[in-house]
N, C-alpha and C positions, 0 to 999 in steps of 0.2 A: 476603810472608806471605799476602795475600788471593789470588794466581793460586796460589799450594799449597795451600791449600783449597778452591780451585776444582776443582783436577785431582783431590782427593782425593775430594771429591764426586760428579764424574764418575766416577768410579773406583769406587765404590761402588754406582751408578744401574748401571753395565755386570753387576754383579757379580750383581745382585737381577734383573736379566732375564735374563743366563745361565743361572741358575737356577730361572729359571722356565720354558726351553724344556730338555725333554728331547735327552738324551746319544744320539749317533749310536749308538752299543752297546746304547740299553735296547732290550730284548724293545717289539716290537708286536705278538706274535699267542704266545696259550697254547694248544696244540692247534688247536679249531677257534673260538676266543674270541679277537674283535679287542682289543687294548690299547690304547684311544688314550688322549693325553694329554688332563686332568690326570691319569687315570689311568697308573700303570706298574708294571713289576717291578723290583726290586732298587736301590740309592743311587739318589737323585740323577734318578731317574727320574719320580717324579710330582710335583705339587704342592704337596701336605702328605700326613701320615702316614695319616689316613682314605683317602687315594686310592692308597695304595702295598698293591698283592697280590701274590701270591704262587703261581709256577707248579710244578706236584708232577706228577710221573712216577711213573705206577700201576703195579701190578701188572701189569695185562695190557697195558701198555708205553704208554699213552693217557697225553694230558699235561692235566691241569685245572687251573685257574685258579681262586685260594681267596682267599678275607678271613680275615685272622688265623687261615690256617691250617688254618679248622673248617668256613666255611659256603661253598659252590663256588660260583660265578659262570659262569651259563649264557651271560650277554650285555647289552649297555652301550650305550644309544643314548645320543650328544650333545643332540640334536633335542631329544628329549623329558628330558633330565637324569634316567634312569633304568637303574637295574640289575636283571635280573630272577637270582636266586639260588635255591637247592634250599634248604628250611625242612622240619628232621625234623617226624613225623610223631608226635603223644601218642597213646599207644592202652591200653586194659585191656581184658582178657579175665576169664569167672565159669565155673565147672565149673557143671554144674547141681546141685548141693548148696548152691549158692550163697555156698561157699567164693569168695576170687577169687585169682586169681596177679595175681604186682607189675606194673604197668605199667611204662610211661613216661611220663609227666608233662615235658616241655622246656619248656625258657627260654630266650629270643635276647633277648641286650641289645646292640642297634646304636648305636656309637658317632659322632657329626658325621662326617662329611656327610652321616650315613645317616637315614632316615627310613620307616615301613612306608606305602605308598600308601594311602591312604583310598577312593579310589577306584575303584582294579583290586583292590585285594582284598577278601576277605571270610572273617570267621572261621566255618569250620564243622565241623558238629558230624555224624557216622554213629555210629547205632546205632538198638537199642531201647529205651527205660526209662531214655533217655540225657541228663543235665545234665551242661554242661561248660560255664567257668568262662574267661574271660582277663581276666586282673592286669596291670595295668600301674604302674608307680610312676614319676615322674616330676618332678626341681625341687621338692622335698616337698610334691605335688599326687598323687593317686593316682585311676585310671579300674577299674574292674570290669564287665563285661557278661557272660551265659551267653546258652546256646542250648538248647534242651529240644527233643529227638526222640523221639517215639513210636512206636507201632506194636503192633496187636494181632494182626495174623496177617499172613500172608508175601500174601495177595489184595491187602490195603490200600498194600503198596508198588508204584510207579508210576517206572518208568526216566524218567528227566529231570527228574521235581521234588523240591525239595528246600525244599519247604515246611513242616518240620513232624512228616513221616510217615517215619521212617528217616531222614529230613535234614532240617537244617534250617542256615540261614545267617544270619547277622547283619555290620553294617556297623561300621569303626574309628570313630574321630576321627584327625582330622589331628594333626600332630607327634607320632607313637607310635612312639618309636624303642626301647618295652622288652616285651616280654609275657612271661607263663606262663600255663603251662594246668593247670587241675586238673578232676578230675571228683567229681560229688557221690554219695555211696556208700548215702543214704536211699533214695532213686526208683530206684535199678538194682535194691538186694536186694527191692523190692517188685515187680519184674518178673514176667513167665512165662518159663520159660526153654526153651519147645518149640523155637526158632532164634536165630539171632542173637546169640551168646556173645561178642561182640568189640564195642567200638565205638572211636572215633576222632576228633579233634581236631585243627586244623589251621590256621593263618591261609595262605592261600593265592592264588593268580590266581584269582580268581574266573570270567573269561572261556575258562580253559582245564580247567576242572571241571566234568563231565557224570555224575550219580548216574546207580548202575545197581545192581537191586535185587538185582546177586549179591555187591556189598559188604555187603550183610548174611545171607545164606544162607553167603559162602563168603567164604575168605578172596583175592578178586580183587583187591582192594585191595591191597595190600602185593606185589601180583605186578605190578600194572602200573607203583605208582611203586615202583623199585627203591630200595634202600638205604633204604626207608622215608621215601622224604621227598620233597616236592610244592612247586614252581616257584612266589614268592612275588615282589611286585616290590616295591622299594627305590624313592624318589624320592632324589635326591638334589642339593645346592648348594654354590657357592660362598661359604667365610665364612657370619656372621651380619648385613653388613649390605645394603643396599636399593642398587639401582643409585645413587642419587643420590650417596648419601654412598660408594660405592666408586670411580665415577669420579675422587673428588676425590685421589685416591692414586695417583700415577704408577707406585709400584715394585708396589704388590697386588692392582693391579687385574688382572684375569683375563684381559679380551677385548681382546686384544691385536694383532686379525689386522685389518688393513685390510678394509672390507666387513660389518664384525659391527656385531651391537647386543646390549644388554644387558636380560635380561627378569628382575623380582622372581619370588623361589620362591611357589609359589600351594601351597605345603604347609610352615609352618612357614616359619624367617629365610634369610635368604641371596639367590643371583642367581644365573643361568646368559646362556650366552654362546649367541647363534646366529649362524650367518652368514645375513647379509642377503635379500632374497628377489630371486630371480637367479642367487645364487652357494650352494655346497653345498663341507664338508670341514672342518675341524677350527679354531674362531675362539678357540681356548685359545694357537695356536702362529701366528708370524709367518708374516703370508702364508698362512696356513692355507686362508683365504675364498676358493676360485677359482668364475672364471665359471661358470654352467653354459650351456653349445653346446647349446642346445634342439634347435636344427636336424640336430645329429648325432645322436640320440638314433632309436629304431627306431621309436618313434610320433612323427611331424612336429607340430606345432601347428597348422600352417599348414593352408588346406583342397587338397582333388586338386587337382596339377596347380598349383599355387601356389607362386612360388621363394619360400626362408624364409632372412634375411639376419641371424645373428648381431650382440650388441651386448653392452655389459658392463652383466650385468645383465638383459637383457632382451631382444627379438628383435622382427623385424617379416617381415612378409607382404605379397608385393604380383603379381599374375598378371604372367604374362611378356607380352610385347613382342606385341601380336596376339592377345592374349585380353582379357576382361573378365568382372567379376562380385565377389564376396566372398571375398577370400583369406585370410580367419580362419577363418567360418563358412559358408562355399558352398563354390562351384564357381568354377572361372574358363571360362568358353565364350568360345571362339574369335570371332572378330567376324566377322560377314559380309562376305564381299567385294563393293567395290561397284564397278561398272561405271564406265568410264569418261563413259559419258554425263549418268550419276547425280554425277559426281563434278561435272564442267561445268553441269549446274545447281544442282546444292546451293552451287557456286562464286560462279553468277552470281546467287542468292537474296542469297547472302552478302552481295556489292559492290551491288547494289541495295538491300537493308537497310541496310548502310554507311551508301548515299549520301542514302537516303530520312530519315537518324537526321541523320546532317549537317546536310541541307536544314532538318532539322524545329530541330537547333540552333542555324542562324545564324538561321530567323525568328524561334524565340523571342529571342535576343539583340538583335533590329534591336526586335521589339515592345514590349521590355524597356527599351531604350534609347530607341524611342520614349514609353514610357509615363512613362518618369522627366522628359523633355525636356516633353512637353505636361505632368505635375503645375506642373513648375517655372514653364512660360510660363501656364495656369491662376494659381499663386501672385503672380506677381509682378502679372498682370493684378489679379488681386484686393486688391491693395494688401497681399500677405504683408510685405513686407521693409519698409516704414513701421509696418505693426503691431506687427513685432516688436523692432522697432527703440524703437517708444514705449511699447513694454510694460515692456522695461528698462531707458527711461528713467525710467517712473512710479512703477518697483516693481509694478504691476499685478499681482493675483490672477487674471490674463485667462490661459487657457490657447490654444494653436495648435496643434490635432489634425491626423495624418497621415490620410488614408484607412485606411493599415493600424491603427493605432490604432482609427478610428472601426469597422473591420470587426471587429475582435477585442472590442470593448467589446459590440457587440450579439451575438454570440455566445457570449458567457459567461452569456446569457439563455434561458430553453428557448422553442423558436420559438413554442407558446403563448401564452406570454406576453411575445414580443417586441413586438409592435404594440399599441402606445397611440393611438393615432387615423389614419385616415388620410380624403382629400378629394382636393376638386381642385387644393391647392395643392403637396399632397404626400402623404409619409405623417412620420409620431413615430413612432421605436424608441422600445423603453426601451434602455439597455444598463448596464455597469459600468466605469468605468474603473478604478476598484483595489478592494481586498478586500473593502468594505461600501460605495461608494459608488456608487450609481445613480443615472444621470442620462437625460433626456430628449430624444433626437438627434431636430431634426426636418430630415428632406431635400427642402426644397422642389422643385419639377419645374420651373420658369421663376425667370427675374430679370431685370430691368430694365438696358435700355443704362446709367443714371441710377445708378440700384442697386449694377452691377457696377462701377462709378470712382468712387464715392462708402462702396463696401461697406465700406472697412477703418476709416474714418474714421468710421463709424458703428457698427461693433462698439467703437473705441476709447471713445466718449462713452457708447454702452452698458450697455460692460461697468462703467462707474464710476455706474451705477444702484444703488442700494442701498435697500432699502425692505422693511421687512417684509411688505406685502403686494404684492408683486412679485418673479414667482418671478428667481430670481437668472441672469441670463445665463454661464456658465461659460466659453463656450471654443466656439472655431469651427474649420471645416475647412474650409480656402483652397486645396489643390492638386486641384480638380475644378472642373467647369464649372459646376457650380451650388453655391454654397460651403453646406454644413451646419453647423445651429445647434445649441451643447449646453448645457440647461439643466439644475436641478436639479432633481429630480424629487420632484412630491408625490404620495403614496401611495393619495388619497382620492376620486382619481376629480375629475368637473369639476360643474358646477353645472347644466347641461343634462340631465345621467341624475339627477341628485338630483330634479330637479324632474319632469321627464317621464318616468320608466324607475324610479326605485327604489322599494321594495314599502316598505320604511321610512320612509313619511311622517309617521308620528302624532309622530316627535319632529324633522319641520320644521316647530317653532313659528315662529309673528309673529317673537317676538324671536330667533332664528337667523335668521329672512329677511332680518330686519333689521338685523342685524350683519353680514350677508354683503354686505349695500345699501351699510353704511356702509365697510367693507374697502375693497368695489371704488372707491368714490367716492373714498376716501381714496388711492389709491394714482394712480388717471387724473388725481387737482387735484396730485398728488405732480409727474406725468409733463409736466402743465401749466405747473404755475408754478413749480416746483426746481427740475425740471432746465434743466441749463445746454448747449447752446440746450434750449429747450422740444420735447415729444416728443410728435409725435400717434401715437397707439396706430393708428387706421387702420380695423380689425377689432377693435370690442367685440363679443362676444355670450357668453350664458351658457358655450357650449361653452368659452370662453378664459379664465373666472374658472376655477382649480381649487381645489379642497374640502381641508384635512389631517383630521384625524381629530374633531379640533374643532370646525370647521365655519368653520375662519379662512380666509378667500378669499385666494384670488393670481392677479392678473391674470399672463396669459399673453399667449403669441405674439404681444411684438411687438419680435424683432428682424427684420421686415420694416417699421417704425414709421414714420414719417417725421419727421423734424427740421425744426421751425417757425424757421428763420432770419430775423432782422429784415427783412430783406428780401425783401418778399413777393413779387416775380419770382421768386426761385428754388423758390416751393413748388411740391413734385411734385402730377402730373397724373393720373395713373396708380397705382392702390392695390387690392389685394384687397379683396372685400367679400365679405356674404351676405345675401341678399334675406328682406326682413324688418328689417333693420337698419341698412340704408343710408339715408344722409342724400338725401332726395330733393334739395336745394338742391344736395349736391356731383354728383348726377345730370345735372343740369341744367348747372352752371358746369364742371366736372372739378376744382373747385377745393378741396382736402382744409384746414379749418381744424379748430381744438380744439372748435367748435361741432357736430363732425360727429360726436365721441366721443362729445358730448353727449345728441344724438340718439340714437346707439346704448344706450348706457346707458338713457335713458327708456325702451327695447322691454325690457332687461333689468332694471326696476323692473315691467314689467306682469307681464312672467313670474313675478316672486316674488309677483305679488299675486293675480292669476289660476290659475298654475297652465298656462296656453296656452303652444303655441309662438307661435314668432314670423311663423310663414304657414302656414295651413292649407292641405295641398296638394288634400285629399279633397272641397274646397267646390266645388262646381258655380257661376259667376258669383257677381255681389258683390261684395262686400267679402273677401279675403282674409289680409290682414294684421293682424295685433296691433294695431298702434298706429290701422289707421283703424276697426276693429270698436270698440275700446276707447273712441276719440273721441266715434263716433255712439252711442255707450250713456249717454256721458256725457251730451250733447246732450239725448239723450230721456232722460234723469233716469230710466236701467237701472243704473246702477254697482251698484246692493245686491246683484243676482240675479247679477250678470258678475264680481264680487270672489269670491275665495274664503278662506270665516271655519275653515277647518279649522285647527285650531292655536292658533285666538285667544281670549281669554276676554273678559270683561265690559268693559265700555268701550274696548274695541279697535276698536270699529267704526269710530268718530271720526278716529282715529289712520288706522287704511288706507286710508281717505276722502282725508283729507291727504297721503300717499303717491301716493297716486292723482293729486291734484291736483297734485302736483311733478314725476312723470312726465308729465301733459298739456303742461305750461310745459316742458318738456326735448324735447316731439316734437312743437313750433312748426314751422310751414313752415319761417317764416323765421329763419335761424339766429341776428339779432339780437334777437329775441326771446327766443333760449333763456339760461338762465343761465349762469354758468360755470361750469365741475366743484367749482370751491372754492366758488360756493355751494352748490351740490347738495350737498358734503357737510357745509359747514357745518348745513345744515338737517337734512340725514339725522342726525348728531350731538348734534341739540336732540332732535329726534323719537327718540334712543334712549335718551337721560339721560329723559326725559317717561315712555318707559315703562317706567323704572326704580322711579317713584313716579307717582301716580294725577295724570290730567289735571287741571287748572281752569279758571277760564274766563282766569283771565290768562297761563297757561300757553300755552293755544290762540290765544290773542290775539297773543300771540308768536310763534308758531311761523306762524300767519296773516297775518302782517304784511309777510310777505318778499315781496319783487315782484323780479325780472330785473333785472338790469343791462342796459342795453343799450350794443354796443359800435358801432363808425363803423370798427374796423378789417376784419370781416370786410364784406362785402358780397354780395349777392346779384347776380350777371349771368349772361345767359342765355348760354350756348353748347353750343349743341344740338350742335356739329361733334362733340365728342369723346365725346356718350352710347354711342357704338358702339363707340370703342375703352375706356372704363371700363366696358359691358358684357362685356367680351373676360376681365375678371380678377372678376366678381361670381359670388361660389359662392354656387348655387342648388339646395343638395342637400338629399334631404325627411329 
């Protein structure tokens, strides 16, 4: 049951497309009027009934082509979905008694597919004294327009325009498939009747209508268009619905020729078929769509002298075999001939380029390959693969940067503002390593035999430093010869340009110096006595406290540090320094103890009290350092004139006195003499609760009572051998 209802089905779908291609017998040509399909003559021949005409043999033996019979059909383009037809002609004539004889008054009512073009034509009106009138009725919806033409004497008319003066024209609306015409009989009989006794009505081609002022002197009109009536164009479509919804219809759909597409009517419902662009011929009937052979055509595409190679669809261009140039839009020119000797060196250019490209790719390769081999013998010398090995054992927050890493980080900085410092130890990038974070690369220029076998093992203890005031060690670069340090960077600049360089001094009060006194103190007795071993900083000086916005200090630079091992044979010998701030005792022995920071610190307690560097480079003889001008002032009982009171208010005098005196006891020759960082800050910490509330005498009493520890471990001895080589690493920049 279900496969004879299959066949019936199919049998049905064969039946609805037979039907839809025109019979080998219908008429394609009426006279000189092509027929194509959907249009035809007679059964069976067109689409639907709107498309089926009818061919009539004249009198004078001529064969035309008619819609129902009455309106003639001049000609039918597919392309454009239109018919252009003969549309009589309404006319009234007045005696001049101004009686008038009966017109014609017509009405064309076009039935689907038809439609009057809104476009190409236009309704108009010849005469003088002349209103005329088109009706349309439509879907019980109804349109009216006239056109009113004047004219007072035969001077005022003008061949070609038809503006108004003997003519005038007006424009449809779209879907107007019904009109009449009438004329208004008040403004005629109010005429002058010296010419122009006839006028005329007409929706017509607009583009093929040229006024000429002897349609109103004479009756030329009705002589030129014969039988009274003037070439009007039709648009017309497929059905009433939109391509979308007719595609979904197998048996109704229209465009049925391989190569077509389907376009919505842009006048009113329905669709039309074209064939594709490429192909040309009829996309109503199978196989209709054929290519078009551009190349055979009498105007080529192609430019002179360009072969031009057929495709379906479409064509291409290309100069023959011994020319060149542009074969669409140029010329093709012959190519010069070249000499065989020309040939021989453009040869030998050639193979020397080659080989000179070769050459240049195996050095890159070899220097590529060497540059990977020295990073790796670099890394491993530096202790990479113990680091990273104890990194994820610890879990460590320690990162281990590439060179290309460290070079892409400081380039995401504008070169401006890339350099954060630089000296004789190196220079500080800023750079970023991810979206918002910037951090502090510094690339020292040297490093220690000591340094370099001991480096990884020192970033590891480092890196597990943790202390708010100490800026944070992040991550280092182990695959170069001088491994680079990355820290986190503070925004505020260091304490050296705050003090000697910034114009914003009025808000570095007492109590910011002194908060900035107590940071650094707190973080060097951190470095002292937490950590595990104990860490000598090395290099204190203003420049290496850095400032945040608050004015909270963080020691810097010292992952060059040295590690205070119980065992004091192994303390290193050799350390950066800068002059002004060097412990003369480690001058003297080479010998770096936690009493050396100590010292350092006292030069950068005079600075926040004074306001001085730490060596005047511009002194002529004397005295040129901070801490011995400071000494001999004290001595000669100068401190009051040598302190600076900027910033400080009433009974602060006392208090920087005391400051004063903690720094003299920190820049002791002798290093047993100086205290140790935990008490300097213990003290700095009494002295900044003190000036949180007003001094007294047992306050002072207190805070005066503090004497040095003195230790048996560090010791002073001479050894003058190695002041030349710990001179070799002391930065002495003004």
């Amino acid at each position: 049951m279900s496969l004879l209802l299959s066949q019936m089905l199919l049998l049905l779908l064969l039946l609805a497309v037979a039907s839809a291609v025109p019979d080998g017998r219908c008429l394609t040509k009426c006279g000189e009027v092509e027929i194509p399909y959907p249009f035809g003559i007679g059964d069976n021949c067109s689409l639907a009934g709107g498309f089926s005409l009818t061919c009539k043999t004249m009198e004078s033996g001529l064969k035309k082509a008619f819609y129902r019979n009455v309106v003639e059909v001049l000609n039918i383009s597919l392309p454009t979905g239109q018919v252009r037809m003969l549309n009589h002609i309404s006319s009234v004539c007045y005696y001049p008694n101004h009686s008038f004889v009966s017109g014609i008054e017509w009405t064309l009512n076009m039935a689907p597919p038809y439609r009057f073009s809104d476009r190409l034509n236009k309704f108009t009106v010849i005469g003088c004294h002349t209103l005329a009138y088109i009706v349309s009725r439509h879907d019980n919806s109804s349109y009216q327009s006239g056109c009113v033409s004047m004219c007072q004497n035969k001077k005022s008319l003008t061949d070609g325009s038809c503006s108004g003066v003997g003519c005038c024209q007006t424009s449809i609306p779209k879907n107007l498939t019904y009109y009449s015409v009438t004329f208004d009989n008040v403004i005629r009989n109010a005429g002058n009747w010296g010419f122009g006794n006839c006028s005329y009505a007409v929706l017509l081609e607009a583009e093929s209508f040229q006024f000429h002022t002897s349609y109103i002197t004479t009756n030329q009109l009705m002589k030129i268009y014969s039988d009274a009536s003037a070439p009007v164009v039709m648009d017309w479509a497929i059905g009433d619905e939109t391509c979308e919804v007719a595609k979904r219809s197998q048996t109704s759909y229209a465009c049925i020729s391989n190569n077509s597409e389907c376009i919505d009517s842009s006048n009113g419902h329905g669709y039309l078929c074209n064939c594709s662009t490429g192909y040309q011929g009829n996309s109503y009937v199978s196989n209709g769509c054929q290519d078009i052979d551009e190349c055979n055509q009498q105007s080529n595409p192609c430019s002179d002298g360009a072969d031009c190679q057929n495709m379906p669809g479409n064509y291409s261009c290309h100069c023959p075999e011994g020319t060149h140039g542009d074969a669409y839009n140029g010329t093709c020119i012959p190519n010069q001939k070249v000499s065989l000797a020309v040939k021989a060196v453009i040869g030998t250019s050639i193979s020397l380029t080659f080989l000179l490209l070769f050459g240049m790719c195996i050095c890159m390769i070899y220097q590529r390959k060497k540059l990977i081999q020295s990073r790796k013998r670099y890394f491993d010398e530096n202790g990479g693969k113990q680091l990273r090995e104890k990194i994820t054992e610890l879990c460590l927050q320690f990162s281990i940067f590439s060179e290309e890493e460290i070079e892409k980080a400081i380039k995401r900085v504008d070169k401006k503002n890339r350099i954060l410092g630089q000296g004789g130890y190196g220079i500080v990038y800023k750079g970023k390593i991810r979206k918002n974070l910037f951090v502090a690369i510094k690339k020292p220029k040297v490093i220690s035999k000591r340094q370099e076998k001991e480096f990884a093992k020192e970033m590891l203890i480092l890196s597990q430093v943790n202390h708010k005031n100490i800026v944070k060690l992040l991550g280092c670069c182990l695959d170069v010869e001088v491994p680079m340090l990355v820290y986190e960077f503070v925004p505020h600049g260091n304490l050296f340009d705050q003090i000697h360089r910034s114009i914003d001094i009025d808000n570095f009060t007492l109590a910011v110096r002194l908060n900035i006194a107590c940071d650094s103190a707190d973080a060097l007795a951190y470095l002292h006595s937490s950590a595990s071993p104990a860490i000598i900083h090395g290099d204190v000086k203003s420049a290496n406290i850095l400032l945040d916005k608050k004015f909270t200090a963080k020691i810097s630079d010292f992952g060059f540090s040295k590690l205070n091992p119980k065992d004091e044979e192994q303390l290193a010998t050799v350390v950066q320094g800068t002059c002004g701030y060097l412990d003369p005792e480690f001058v003297q022995t080479c010998k770096l103890t936690e009493k050396s920071d100590v010292y350092s610190f006292g030069v950068v307690l005079l600075e926040l009290l004074t306001r001085r560097k730490a060596i005047d480079f511009e002194k002529l003889g004397g005295e040129r350092t901070l801490a011995s001008i400071f000494i001999s002032a004290k001595k000669d009982d100068r401190l009051g004139e040598f302190l600076d009171n900027q910033g400080s208010g009433k009974g602060d005098v006392q208090l920087i006195e005391m400051i004063g005196e903690l720094a003299v006891q920190c820049l002791s020759a002798r290093g047993e003499e100086r205290p140790t960082m935990k008490d300097v800050a213990d003290q700095l910490n009494k002295m900044r609760k003190f000036k949180q509330r007003p001094l007294t005498s047992s306050n002072v009493e207190d805070i005066q009572s503090f004497h040095p520890v003195t230790s048996d471990a560090q010791t002073s001895t001479s050894n003058t051998s190695c002041i030349s080589e710990v001179a070799l690493h002391i930065e002495c920049a003004r």
